[in-house]
C-alpha positions as a Python dict, from the first residue, in 0.01 Angstrom:
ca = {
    (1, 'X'): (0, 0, 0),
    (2, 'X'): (196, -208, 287),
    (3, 'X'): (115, -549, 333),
    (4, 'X'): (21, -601, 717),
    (5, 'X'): (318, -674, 947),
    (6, 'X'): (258, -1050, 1130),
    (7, 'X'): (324, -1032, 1482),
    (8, 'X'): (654, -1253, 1402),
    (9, 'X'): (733, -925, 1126),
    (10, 'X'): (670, -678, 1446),
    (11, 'X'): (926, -872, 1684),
    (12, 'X'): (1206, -867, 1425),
    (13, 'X'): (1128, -490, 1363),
    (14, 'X'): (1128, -434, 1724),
    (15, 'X'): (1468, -648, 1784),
    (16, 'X'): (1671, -456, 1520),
    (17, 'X'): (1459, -70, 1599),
    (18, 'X'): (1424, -110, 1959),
    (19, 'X'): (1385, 310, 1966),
    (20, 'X'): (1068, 228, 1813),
    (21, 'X'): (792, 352, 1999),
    (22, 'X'): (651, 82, 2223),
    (23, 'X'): (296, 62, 2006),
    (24, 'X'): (423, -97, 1672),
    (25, 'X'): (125, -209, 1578),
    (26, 'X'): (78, -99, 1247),
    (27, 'X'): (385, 115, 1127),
    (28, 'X'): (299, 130, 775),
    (29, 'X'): (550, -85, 644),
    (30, 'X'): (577, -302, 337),
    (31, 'X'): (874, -521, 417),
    (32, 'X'): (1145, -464, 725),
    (33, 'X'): (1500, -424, 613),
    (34, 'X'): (1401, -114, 364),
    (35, 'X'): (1268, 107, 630),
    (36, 'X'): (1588, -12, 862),
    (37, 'X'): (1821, 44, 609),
    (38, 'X'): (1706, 380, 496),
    (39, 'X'): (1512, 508, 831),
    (40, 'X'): (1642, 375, 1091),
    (41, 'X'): (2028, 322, 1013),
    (42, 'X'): (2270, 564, 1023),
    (43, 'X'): (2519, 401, 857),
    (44, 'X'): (2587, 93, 689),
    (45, 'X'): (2773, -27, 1036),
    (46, 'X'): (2508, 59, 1204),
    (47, 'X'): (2277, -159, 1012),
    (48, 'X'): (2561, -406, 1040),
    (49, 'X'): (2489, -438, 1406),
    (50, 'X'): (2101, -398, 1356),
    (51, 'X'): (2096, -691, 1160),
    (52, 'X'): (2340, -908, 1364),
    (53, 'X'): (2116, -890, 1695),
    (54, 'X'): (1876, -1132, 1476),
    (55, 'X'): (1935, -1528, 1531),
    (56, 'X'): (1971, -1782, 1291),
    (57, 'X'): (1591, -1895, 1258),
    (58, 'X'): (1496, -1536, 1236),
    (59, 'X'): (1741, -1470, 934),
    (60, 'X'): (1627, -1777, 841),
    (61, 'X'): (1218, -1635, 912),
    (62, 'X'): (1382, -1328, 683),
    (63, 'X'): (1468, -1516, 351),
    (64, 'X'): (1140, -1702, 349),
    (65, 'X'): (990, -1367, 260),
    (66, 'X'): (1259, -1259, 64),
    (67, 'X'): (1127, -1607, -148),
    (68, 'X'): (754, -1531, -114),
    (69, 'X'): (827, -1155, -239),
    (70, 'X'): (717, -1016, 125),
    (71, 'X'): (1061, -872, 185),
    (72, 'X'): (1183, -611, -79),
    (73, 'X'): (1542, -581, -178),
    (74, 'X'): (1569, -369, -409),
    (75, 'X'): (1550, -68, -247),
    (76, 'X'): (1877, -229, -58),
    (77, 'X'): (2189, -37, -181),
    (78, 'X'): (2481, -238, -290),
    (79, 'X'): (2635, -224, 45),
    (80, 'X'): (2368, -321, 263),
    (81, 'X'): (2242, -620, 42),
    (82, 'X'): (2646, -722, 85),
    (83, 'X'): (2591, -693, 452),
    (84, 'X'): (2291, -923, 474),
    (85, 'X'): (2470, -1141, 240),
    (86, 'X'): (2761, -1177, 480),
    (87, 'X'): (2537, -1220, 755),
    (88, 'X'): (2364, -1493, 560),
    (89, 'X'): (2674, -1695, 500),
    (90, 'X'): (2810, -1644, 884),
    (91, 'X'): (2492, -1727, 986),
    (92, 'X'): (2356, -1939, 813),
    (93, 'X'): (2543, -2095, 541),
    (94, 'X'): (2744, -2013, 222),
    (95, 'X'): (2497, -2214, -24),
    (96, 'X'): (2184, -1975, 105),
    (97, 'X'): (2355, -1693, 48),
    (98, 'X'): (2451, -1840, -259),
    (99, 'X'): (2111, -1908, -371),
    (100, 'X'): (1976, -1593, -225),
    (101, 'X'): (2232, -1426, -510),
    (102, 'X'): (2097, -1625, -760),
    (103, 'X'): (1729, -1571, -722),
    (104, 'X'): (1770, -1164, -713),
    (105, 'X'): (1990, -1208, -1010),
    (106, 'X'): (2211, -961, -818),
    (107, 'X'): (2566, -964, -992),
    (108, 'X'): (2851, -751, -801),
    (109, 'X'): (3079, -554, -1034),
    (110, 'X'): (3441, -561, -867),
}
């Protein structure tokens, strides 16, 4: 079942799927980057750019419920998780990203 999008959860969706219809209010969503990656993005530049019309606080709004388990990752390929990852450490810093890595457990075979 998907957890109720906050108002806060709607504006992000909006920002980074502005083709969305106008009436968001309940899509039917669990978490945001899943259906963006997979539903919305047609590529993984074009979730690339998706994610980088977000700010800094709303990133920052983002891996809060990563930490609560609001926001799903694992249905994230490799790739995408790498871009939000990058993101994170332009963004925001290096050490969040860091210990974003280290709470999934998410090791990167080179």
């Amino acid at each position: 079942m998907a957890r109720i999008l906050s108002s806060k959860d709607l504006e992000l969706l909006k920002k980074m799927v502005p083709e969305l219809d106008t009436d968001i209010s309940n899509p039917g969503f669990r978490s945001l980057l899943s259906p963006i990656s997979k539903h919305f993005s047609s590529s993984a530049s074009d979730f690339h750019q998706r994610l980088d019309r977000l700010s800094g606080p709303e990133l920052s709004y983002l891996i809060d419920l990563i930490y609560q388990g609001d926001e799903c990752l694992t249905c994230l390929v490799d790739e995408y998780l790498d871009i939000l990852l990058d993101k994170i450490r332009r963004d925001i810093s290096i050490q969040k990203a860091d210990d974003l890595v280290e709470f999934l457990g998410y090791i990167k075979e080179e």
